[in-house]
VEXDREN-2710 file (C-alpha; in Angstrom, 1 decimal):
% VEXDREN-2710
k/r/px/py/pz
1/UNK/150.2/73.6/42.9
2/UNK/149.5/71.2/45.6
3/UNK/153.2/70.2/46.0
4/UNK/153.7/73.7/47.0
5/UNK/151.6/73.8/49.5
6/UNK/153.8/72.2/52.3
7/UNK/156.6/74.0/51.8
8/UNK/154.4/77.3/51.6
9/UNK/153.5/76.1/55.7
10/UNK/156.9/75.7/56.2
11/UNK/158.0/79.4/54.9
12/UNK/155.5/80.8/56.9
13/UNK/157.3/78.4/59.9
14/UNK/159.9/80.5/58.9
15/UNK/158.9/84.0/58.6
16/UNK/157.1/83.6/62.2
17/UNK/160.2/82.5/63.8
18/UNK/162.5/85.3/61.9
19/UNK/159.6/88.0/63.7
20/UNK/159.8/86.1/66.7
21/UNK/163.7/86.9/66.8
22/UNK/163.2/90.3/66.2
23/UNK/161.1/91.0/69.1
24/UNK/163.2/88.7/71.4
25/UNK/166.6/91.1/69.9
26/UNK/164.3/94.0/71.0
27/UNK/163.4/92.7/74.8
28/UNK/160.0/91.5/74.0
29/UNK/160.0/88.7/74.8
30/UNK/156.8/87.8/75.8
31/UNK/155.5/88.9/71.8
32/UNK/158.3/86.2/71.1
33/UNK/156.5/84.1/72.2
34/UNK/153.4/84.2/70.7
35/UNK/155.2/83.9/67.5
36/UNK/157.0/80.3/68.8
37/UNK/153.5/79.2/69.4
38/UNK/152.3/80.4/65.5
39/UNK/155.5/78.6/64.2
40/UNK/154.9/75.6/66.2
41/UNK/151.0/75.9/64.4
42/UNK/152.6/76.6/61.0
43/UNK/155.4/73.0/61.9
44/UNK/152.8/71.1/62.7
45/UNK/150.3/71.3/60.0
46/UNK/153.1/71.2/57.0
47/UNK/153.9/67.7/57.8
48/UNK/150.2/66.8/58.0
49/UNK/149.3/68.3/54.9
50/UNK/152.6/66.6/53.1
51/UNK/150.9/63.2/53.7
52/UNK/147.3/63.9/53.2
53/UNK/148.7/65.4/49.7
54/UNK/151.0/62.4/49.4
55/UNK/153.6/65.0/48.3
56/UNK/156.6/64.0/50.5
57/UNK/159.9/64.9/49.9
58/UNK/163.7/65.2/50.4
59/UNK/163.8/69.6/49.9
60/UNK/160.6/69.4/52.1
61/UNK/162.8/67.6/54.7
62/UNK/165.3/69.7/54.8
63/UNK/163.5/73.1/54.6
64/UNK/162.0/71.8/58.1
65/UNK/164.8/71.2/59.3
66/UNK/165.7/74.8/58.3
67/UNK/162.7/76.4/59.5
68/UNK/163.1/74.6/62.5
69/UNK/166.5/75.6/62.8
70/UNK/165.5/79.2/63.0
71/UNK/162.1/79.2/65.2
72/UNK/163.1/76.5/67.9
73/UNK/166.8/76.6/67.6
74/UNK/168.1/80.7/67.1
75/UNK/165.0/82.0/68.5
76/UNK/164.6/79.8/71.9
77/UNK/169.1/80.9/72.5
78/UNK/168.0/84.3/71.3
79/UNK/165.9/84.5/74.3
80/UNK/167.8/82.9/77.2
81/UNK/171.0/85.3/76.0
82/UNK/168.6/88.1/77.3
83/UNK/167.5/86.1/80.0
84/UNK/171.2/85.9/80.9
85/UNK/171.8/90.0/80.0
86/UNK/169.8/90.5/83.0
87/UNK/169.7/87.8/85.2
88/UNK/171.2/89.0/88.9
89/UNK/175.1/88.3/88.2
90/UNK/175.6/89.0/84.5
91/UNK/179.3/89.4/83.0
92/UNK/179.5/91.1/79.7
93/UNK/180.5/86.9/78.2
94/UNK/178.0/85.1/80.1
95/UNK/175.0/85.7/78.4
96/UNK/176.7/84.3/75.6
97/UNK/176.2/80.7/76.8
98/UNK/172.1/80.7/75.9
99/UNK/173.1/80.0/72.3
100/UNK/174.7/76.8/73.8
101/UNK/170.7/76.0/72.9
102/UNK/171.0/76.8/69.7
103/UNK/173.7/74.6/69.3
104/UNK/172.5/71.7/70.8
105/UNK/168.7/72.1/68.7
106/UNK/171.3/72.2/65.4
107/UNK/172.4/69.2/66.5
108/UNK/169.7/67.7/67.4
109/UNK/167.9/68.8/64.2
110/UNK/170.9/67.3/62.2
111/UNK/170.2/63.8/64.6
112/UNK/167.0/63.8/63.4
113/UNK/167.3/63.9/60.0
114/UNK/170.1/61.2/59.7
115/UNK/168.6/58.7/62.4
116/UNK/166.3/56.0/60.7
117/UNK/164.7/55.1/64.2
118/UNK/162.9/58.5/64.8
119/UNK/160.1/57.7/62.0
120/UNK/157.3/57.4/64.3
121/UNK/159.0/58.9/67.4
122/UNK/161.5/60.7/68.8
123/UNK/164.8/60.1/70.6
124/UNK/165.9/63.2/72.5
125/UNK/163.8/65.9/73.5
126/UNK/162.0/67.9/70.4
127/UNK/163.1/71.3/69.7
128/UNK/159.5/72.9/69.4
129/UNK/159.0/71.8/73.0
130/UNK/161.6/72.6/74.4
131/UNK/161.5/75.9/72.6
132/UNK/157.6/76.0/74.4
133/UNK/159.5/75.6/77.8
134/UNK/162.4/78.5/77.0
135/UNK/159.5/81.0/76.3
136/UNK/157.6/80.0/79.0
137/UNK/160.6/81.5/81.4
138/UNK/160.0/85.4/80.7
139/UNK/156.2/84.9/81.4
140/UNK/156.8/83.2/84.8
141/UNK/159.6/85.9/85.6
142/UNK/156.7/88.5/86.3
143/UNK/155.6/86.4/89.3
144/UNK/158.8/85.2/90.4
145/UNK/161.5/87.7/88.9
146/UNK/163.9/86.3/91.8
147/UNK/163.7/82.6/90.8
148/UNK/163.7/83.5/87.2
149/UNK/166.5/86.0/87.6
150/UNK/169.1/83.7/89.2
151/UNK/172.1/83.1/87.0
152/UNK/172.5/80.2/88.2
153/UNK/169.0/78.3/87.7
154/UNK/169.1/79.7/83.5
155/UNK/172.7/78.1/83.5
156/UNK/171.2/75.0/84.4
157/UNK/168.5/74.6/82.5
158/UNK/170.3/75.4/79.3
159/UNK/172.8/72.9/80.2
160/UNK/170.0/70.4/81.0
161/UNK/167.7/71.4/77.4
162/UNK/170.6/70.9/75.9
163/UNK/171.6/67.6/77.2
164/UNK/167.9/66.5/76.8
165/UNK/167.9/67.6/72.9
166/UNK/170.9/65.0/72.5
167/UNK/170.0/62.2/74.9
168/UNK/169.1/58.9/74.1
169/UNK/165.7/59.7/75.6
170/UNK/162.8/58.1/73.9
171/UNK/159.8/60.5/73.4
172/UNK/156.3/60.1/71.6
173/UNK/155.4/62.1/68.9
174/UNK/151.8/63.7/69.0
175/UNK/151.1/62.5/65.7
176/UNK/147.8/60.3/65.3
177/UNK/148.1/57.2/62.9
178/UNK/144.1/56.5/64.1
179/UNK/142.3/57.8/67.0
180/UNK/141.6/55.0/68.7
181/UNK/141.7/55.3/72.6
182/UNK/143.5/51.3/73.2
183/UNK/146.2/52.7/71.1
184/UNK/146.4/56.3/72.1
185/UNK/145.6/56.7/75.7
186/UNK/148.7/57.8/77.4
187/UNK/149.1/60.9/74.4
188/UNK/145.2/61.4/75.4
189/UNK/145.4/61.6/79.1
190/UNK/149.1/63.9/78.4
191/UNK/146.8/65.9/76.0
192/UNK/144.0/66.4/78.2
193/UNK/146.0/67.1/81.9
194/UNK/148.4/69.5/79.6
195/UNK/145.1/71.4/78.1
196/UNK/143.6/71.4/81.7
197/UNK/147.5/72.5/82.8
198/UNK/147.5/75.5/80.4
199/UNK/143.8/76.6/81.4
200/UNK/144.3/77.3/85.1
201/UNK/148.0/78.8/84.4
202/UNK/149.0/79.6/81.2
203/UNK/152.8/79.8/80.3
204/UNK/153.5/79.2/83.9
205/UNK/152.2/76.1/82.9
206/UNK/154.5/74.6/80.1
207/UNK/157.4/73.3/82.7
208/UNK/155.0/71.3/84.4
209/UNK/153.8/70.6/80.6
210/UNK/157.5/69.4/79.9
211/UNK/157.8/67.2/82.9
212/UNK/154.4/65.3/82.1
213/UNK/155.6/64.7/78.6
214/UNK/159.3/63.2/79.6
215/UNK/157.6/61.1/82.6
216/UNK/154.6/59.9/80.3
217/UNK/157.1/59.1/77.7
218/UNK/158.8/56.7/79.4
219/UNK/155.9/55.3/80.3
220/UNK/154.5/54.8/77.2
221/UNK/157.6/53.0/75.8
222/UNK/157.7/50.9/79.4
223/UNK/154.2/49.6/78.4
224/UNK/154.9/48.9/75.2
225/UNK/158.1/47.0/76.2
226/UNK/155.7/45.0/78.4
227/UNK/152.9/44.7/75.8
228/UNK/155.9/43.4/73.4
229/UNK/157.4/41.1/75.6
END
């Protein structure tokens, strides 16, 4: 039974993230998101409970991947095509390029999966993150609708996402191996600034999450360059 149980976290990964895409299809997008959020939940506990179980394995792999596929790929280019549909000049094909984020998470999914050096971290910008960011967007759009709204600034940042999910950028994973401040503190201080981040603003706050969590990245792999050398 226990086997299961990982897989079990990742279907429901999976059914959030199909709900998710039905509210963002409908225009709600802010519901959307709430369902991102529960996937990301639902991603991040099926890995953890793969290893406490010591029930690894290769069809677990891939149905992340799958699931993933779905709530931080479809879903996150589901929402900037509406974006697009009414962003202030809209053509009937250029909403069309917001599943250029799709795309790019599929290929960065498939990355991931084939690319022995992202055991422990990641190279390239992780979809559920950059999925956190895309939803973000409708949110801050009801106190800037003209900022949000340009055409222009959602062109750019799916072609920047994108490039990001494919980069050669080095970022930490969030996972714990022990909890030991010497050997932790840069994901501490990200974890605690982002948590103070969300509490005074919310969604608005998840670009300036992204931001701190590219910058402290490279700072964290600079150290531990130096450390190293």
């Amino acid at each position: 039974m226990k086997r299961h149980l990982p897989n079990a976290i990742t279907c429901a990964n999976l059914f959030s993230g199909c709900i998710g895409i039905v509210f963002a299809f409908k225009g709600d997008l802010e519901t959307a998101a709430y369902f991102v959020i529960l996937s990301g939940i639902f991603d991040f506990f099926d890995g953890m409970v793969a290893r406490l179980l010591n029930v690894k394995s290769a069809i677990g792999k891939d149905l992340d991947s799958l699931a993933d596929m779905v709530s931080f790929g479809f879903l996150p280019g589901v929402i900037m095509f509406q974006l697009l549909k009414v962003s202030d000049y809209s053509s009937e094909y250029m909403p069309y390029l917001g599943f250029f984020i799709t795309i790019f998470s599929a290929l960065r999914l498939a990355k991931f999966n084939n690319d022995e050096r992202q055991t422990n971290d990641f190279i390239g910008l992780n979809t559920p993150m950059n999925t956190l960011f895309i939803c973000s967007l409708p949110y801050i759009a009801k106190d800037y609708p003209q900022v949000i709204g340009s055409s222009i600034l959602l062109i750019a940042i799916t072609a920047i996402t994108s490039f990001l999910l494919v980069s050669e950028l080095k970022i930490f994973s969030l996972k714990f191996n022990d909890l030991s401040w010497a050997k932790n503190k840069i994901k501490f201080l990200f974890l605690i600034i982002s948590a103070v981040l969300i509490a005074f603003l919310q969604f608005a706050a998840i670009p300036f999450v992204l931001v701190l969590y590219i910058a402290m990245s490279i700072l964290h792999f600079r150290l531990a360059n130096v450390t190293l050398n």
